[in-house]
C-alpha positions in Angstrom: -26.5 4.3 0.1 -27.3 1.7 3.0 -24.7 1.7 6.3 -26.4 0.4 8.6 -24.7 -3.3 8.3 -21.5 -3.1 11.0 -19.9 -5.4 8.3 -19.5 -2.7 6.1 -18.1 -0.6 8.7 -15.1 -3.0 9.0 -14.6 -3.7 5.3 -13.7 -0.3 5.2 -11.0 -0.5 7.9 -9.5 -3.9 5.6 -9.7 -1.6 2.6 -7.4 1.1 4.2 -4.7 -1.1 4.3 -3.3 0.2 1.1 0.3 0.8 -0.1 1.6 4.5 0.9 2.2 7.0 -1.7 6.0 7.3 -3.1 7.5 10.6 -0.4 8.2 13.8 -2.6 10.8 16.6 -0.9 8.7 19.5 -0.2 8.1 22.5 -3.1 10.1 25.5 -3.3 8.2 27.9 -5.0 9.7 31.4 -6.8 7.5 33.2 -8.8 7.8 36.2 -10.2 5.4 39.8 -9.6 3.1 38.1 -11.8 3.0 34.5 -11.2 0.4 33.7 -8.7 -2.4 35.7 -11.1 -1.2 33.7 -14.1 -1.6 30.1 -11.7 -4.9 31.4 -10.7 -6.2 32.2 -14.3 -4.4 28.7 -14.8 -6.4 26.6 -12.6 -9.7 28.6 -14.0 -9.1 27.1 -17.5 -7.9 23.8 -16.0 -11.4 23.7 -14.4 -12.9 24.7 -17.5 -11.6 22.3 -19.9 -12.2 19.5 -17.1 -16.0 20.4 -17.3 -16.5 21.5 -20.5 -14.5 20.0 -24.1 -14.1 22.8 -26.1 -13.9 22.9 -29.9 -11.0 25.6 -29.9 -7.3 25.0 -29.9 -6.1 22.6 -26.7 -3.5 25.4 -25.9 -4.8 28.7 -27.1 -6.2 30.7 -23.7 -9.4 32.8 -24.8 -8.2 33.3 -28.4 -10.3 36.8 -29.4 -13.3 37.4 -32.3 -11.9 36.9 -35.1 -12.0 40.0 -38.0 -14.1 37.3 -40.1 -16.6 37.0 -37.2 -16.9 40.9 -36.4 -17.6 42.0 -40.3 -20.0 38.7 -40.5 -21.9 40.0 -37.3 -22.1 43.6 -38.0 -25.0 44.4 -40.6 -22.8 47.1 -42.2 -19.1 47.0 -42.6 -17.2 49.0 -44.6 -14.0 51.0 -45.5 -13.4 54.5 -44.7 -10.6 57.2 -45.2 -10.4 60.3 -42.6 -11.9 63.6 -43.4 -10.8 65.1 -40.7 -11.6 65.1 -36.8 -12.6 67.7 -34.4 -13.8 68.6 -31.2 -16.2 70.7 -29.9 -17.5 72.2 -26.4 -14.3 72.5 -24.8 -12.9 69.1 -26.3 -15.9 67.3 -24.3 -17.3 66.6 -27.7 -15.5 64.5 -30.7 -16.9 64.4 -34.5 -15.1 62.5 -37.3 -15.7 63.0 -40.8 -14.8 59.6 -42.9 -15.4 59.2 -46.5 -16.7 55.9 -47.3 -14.1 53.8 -50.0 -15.9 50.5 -49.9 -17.8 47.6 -48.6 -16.5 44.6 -47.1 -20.1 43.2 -46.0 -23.6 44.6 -46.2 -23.1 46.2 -49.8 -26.8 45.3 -50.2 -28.4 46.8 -47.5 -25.7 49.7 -48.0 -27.5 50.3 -51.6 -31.1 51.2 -50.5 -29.5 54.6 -49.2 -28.2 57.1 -51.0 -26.4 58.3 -47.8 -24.1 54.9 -47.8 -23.3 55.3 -51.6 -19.4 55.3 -52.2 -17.6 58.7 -51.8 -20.3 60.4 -49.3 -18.9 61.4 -46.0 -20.8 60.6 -42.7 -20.1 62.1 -39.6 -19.8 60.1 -36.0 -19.6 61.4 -33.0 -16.2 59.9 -31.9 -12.5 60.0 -32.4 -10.8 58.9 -35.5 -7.7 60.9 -35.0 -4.6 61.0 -38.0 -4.1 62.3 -40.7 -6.3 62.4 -43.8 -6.8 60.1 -46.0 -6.1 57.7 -43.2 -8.3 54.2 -43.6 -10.7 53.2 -40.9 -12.9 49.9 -40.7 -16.3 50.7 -39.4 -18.8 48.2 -38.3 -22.3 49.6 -38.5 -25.7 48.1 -36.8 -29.4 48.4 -37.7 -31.5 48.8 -35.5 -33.6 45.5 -34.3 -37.0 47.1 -35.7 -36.7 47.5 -39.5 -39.8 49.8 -39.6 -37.5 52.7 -38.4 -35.8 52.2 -41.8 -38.3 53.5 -44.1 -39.1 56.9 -41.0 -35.6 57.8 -40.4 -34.6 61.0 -40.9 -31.2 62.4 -41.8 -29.9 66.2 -41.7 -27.7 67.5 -43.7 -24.6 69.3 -42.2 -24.5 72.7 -44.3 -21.0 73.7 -42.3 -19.0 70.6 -43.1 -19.8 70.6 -47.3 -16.8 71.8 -48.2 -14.7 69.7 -46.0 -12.2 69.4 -48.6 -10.7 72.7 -48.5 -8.0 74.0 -46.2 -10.3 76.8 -45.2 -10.6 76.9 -40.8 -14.1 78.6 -39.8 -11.9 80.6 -37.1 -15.0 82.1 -35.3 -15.9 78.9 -33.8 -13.8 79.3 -30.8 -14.8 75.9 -29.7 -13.8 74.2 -32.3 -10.3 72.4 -32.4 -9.4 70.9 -35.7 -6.7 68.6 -35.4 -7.0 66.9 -39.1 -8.4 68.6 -42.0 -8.6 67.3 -45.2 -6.2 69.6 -48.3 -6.3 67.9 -50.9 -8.1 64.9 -52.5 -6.1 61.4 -52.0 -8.8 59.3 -53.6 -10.5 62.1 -55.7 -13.9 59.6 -55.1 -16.5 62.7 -55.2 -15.0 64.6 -57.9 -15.5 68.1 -56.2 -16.7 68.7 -53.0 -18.0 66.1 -50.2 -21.0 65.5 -50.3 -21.4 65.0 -46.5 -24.5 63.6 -44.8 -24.9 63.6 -40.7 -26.8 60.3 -39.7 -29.6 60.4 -37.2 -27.7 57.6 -35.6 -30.6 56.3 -33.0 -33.0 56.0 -35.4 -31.0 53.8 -38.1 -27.3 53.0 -38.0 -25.2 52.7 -35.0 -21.4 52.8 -36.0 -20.4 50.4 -32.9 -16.4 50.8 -34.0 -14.2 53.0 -35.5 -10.7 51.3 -35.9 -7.0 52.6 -37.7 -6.1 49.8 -40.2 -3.5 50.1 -43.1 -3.9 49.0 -46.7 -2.2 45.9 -45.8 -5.0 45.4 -43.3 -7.3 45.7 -46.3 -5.8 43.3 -48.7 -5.6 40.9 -46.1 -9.3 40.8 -45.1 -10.6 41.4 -48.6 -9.0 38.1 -49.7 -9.5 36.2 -47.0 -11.8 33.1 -47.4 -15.7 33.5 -46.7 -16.4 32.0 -43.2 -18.4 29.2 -45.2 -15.4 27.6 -46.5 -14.5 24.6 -44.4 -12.2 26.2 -42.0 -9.4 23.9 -42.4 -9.1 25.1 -46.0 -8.8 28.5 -44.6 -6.5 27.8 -42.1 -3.8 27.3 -45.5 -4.7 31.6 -45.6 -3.8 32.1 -42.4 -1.0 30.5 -42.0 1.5 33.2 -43.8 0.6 35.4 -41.7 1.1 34.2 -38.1 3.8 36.5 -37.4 3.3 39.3 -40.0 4.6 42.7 -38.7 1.4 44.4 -38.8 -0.2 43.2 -35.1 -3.8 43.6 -35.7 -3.0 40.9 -38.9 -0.8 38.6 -36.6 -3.5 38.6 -34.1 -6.4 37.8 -36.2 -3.8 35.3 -37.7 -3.5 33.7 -34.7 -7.2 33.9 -33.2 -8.3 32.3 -36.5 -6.1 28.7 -35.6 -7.2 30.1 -31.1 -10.6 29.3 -32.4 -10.1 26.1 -34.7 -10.3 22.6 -33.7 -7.1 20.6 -33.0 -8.6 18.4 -36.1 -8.7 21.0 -38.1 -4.6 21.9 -37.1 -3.8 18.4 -37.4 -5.4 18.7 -41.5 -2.9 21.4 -42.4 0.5 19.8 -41.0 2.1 19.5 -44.2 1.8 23.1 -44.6 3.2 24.4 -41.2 6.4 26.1 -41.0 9.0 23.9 -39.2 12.4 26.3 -39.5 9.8 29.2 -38.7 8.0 27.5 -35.4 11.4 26.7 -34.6 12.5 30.6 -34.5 9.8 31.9 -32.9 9.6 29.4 -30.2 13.5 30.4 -29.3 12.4 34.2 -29.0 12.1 34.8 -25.6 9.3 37.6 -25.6 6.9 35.0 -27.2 3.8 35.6 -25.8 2.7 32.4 -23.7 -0.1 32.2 -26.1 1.0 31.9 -29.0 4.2 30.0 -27.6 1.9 27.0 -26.7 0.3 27.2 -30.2 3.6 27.3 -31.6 4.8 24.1 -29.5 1.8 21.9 -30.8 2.8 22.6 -34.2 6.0 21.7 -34.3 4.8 18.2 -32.6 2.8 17.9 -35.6 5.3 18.6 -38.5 8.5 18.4 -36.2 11.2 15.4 -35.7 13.1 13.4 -33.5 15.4 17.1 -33.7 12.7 18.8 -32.4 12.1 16.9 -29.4 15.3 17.8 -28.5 14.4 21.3 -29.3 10.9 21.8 -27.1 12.5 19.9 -24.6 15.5 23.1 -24.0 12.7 25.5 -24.7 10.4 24.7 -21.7 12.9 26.5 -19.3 13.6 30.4 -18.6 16.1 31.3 -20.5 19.0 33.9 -18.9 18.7 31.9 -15.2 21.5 32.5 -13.1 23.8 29.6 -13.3 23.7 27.0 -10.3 26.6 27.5 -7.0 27.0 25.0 -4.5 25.9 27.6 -1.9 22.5 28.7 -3.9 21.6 26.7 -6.5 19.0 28.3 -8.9 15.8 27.0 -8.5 14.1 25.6 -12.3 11.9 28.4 -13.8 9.9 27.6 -17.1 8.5 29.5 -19.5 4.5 31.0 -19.4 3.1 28.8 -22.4 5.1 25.4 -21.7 2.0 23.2 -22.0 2.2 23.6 -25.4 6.0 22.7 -25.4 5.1 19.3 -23.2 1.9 18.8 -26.1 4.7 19.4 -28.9 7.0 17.5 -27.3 4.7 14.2 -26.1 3.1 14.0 -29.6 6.7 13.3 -31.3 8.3 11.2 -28.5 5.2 9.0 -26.9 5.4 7.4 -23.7 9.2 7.5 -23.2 9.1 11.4 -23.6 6.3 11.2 -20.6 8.9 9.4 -18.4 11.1 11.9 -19.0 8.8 14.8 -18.5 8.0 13.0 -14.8 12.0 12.6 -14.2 12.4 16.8 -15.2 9.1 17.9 -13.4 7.5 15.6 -10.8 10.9 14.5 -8.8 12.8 17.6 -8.7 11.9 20.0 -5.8 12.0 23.5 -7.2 9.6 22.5 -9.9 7.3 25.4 -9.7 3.4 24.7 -9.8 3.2 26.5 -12.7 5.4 23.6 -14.7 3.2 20.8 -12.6 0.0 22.7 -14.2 1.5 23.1 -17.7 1.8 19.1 -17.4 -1.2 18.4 -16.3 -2.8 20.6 -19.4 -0.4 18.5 -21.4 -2.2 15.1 -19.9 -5.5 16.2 -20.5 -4.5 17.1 -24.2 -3.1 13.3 -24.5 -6.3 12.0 -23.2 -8.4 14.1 -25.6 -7.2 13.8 -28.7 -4.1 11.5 -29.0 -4.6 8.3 -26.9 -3.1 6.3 -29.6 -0.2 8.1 -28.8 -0.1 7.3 -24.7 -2.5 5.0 -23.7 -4.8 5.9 -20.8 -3.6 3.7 -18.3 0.3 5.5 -18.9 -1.4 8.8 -18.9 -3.3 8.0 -15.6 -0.1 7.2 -14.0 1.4 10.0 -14.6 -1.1 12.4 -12.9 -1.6 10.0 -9.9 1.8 11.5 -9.3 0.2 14.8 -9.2 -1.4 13.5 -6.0 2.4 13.9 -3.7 1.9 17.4 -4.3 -0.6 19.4 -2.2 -1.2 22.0 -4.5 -2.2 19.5 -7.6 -4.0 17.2 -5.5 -7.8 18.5 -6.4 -7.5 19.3 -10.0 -5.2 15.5 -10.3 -8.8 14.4 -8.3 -10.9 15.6 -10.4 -9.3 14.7 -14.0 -9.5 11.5 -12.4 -12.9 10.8 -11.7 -13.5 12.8 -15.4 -11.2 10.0 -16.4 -13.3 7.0 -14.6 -9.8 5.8 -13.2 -11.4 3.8 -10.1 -8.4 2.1 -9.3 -7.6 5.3 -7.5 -9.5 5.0 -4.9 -8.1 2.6 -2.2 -5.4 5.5 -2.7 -7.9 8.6 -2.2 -9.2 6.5 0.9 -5.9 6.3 2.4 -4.6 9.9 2.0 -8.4 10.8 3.2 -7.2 10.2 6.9 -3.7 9.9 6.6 -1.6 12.9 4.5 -4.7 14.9 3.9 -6.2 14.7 7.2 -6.6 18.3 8.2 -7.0 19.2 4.0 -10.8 19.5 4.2 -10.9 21.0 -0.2 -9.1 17.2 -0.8 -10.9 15.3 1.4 -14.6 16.9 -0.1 -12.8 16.4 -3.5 -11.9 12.5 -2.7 -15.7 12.3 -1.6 -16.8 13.6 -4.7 -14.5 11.1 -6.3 -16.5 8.4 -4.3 -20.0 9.6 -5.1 -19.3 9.5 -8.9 -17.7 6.0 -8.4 -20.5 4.9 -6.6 -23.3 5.9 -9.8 -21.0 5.0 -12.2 -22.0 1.9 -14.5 -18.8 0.9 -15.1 -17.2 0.9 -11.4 -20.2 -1.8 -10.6 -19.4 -4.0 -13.1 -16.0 -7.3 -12.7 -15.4 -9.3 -10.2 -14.4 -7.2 -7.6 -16.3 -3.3 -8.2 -15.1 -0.5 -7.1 -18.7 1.0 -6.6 -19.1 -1.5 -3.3 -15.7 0.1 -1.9 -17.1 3.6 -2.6 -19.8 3.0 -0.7 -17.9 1.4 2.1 -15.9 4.6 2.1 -19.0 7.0 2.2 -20.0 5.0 4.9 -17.4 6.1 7.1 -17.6 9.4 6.3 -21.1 9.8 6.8 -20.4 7.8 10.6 -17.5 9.8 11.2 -17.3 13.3 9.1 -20.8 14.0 8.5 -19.7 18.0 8.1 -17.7 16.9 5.2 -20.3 15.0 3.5 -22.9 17.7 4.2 -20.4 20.6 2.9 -19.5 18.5 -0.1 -23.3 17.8 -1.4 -23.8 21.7 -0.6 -21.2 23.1 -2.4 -19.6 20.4 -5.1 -21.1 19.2 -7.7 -19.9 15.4 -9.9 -18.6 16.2 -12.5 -20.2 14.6 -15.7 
């Protein structure tokens, strides 16, 4: 960058003759115990997706391992029914006895040891409380040196053999048995357990012990292999959403958290409209799942369910509005994926109305403005044939009246190569956002991608040469800013 030419110096003064941006009323915020951590983790993931495109589901916030993943990672997983459970020393020492039913990965490694045949008993030390006969899934891993396989040792554990029988060894005054095993549920061993206490260290580590159901089990024994193209096994998953067992409705639901929106967008025809519709209504809808829910009824929903998302983004149960105290808007945690649902069935004139309802009111809260922004940068990445980029563009150039949305609306903009911006950026640089030294090192950083960027140098008229002229004055007159900003910001690529 060259400034030593004076001309430059007052080309920049010409170009700071710029129309003023449209006056907002001021923001009223009211947020809840909880809101300003939820806007914080918000503008995390905003930042996030800005940088980095992700593969997972636009509106699905850190969606967890899925059950398919854990049993594929594990070397051992398998099955087990309780025993029984006790403690020892005190109760400063847990050991479970579980019974092993069957395998639902690593059958073959499983089958070199006679100790990990079906119907043995192994003992861990750690809780598996309830009653017995109660299933378990247990992920077991080897260790990283397969020599140990053919040294380790195992010792038998004389005192639990008989761990079938009612019988309490009452002189162990330690010992408190809170589940022991009466009769036979399974009748796997055919007479007593033949129970085998792993060297753990020097073979196997049992990583989890987890409580599932035989509901649980069905579910993951016919779910499809992870090999499948995963938008055939998305169909699966789909039944079971919202099934009444949690630890199946959250795997449910982490398998579509960690699906692309392509792979969604395959399945339509198979969501549940009159179903997304219900559980969208229900007002203790997590905001997680309420944003996945939202995006699905855009894609299988109708000109009625516009309508429908639209109601839903507000709080329901607000106190009604008085001429003394009106009530201020409140929406609901997982609207972005209300305002996705909603843009992908209405288009650009559902975008108008989205900037009438959230960017000209004055109690919008900024939780609504960054639900809308997500909503933009959803558009952008997957549906511009829906809103084109220049419409979408406009709408968070609007982001800029608000002080609070002025960096990330920077920052999607430059991602967004939008140089038209910048006789705007240059203006609110010493005008509105004169003493805002995070927007003006954010407008720099808008300049110094403009400036390297092919496509701002190219036409009649490039916005690269006004960038430069705008760096220019910086560096003359704000040096600290233009020092900070190359310490501490990085252009975003």
């Amino acid at each position: 960058m060259n400034c030593e030419n004076g001309h430059k110096s007052e080309g920049y003064q010409a170009h700071t003759l710029l129309n003023g941006i449209q006056d907002v009323n001021g923001l009223t915020q009211n947020r809840r115990i909880c809101m300003a951590t939820w806007a914080a983790a918000t503008v995390i993931f905003l930042l996030g997706t800005i940088l980095h495109k992700t593969l997972a589901c636009p509106f699905c916030l850190s969606p967890p391992q899925t059950l398919a993943e854990q049993i594929a990672r594990a070397d051992i997983t398998l099955i087990a029914e309780l025993v029984r459970f006790r403690v020892y020393d005190g109760g400063s020492r847990p050991e479970s006895t579980l019974r092993i039913r069957e395998f639902l990965h690593g059958e073959s490694i499983a089958g070199t040891r006679r100790e990990l045949a079906i119907g043995q008993a192994i003992v861990i030390a750690a809780e598996a409380t309830g009653n017995p006969g109660d299933l378990f899934l247990m992920y077991g891993t080897l260790p990283e040196n397969s020599a140990q396989l053919a040294s380790s040792t195992f010792a038998v554990d004389d005192s639990a053999k008989n761990a079938n029988t009612s019988t309490v060894n009452e002189s162990s005054l330690n010992t408190v048995v809170t589940a022991d095993l009466k009769i036979d549920p399974l009748d796997l061993s055919g007479g007593d357990i033949q129970k085998t206490s792993l060297i753990i260290p020097e073979w196997i580590s049992w990583n989890e012990t987890m409580a599932i159901t035989s509901h649980t089990v069905g579910y993951m024994k016919h779910m499809p292999a992870r090999n499948y193209p995963q938008k055939k096994r998305l169909e699966y998953f789909v039944p079971f959403l919202e099934h009444t067992e949690a630890m199946i409705a959250i795997d449910a639901w982490a398998e579509f958290g960690n699906s692309s929106y392509e792979d969604v967008i395959a399945i339509r025809s198979l969501l549940p409209r009159d179903k997304l519709r219900d559980w969208i209504a229900d007002p203790q809808m997590s905001p997680e799942r309420l944003g996945l829910y939202g995006m699905m009824l855009g894609l299988c929903g109708t000109a009625e369910d516009s309508e429908f998302l639209l109601a839903q983004m507000r709080e329901k149960n607000q106190k009604p509005d008085t001429a003394a105290e009106p009530s201020p808007m409140r929406f609901r945690f997982g609207a972005e994926g209300l305002m996705g649902g909603y843009l992908l069935l209405t288009g650009e004139p559902g975008l108008d109305q989205l900037e009438k309802t959230l960017l000209v009111p004055a109690d919008v809260p900024d939780t609504a403005c960054h639900a809308l922004i997500q909503a933009l940068q959803f558009m952008w990445s997957y549906e511009k044939d829906i809103i084109s980029p220049d419409r979408i563009c406009k709408t968070m150039r609007m982001m800029l009246n608000r002080e609070s949305m002025r960096e990330i609306a920077i920052t999607n903009l430059s991602r967004w190569e939008d140089w038209s911006t910048l006789p705007l950026l240059t203006q609110m640089f010493n005008g509105e956002c004169s003493g805002d030294r995070s927007t003006q090192r954010a407008i720099i950083q808008f300049a110094q991608t403009c400036m390297k960027n092919p496509a701002a140098n190219s036409g009649d008229q490039p916005a690269a040469d006004d960038a430069e002229l705008f760096l220019c004055h910086v560096q003359a007159t704000r040096p600290d800013l233009l020092t900070s900003n190359r310490r501490e910001f990085q252009a975003p690529q």
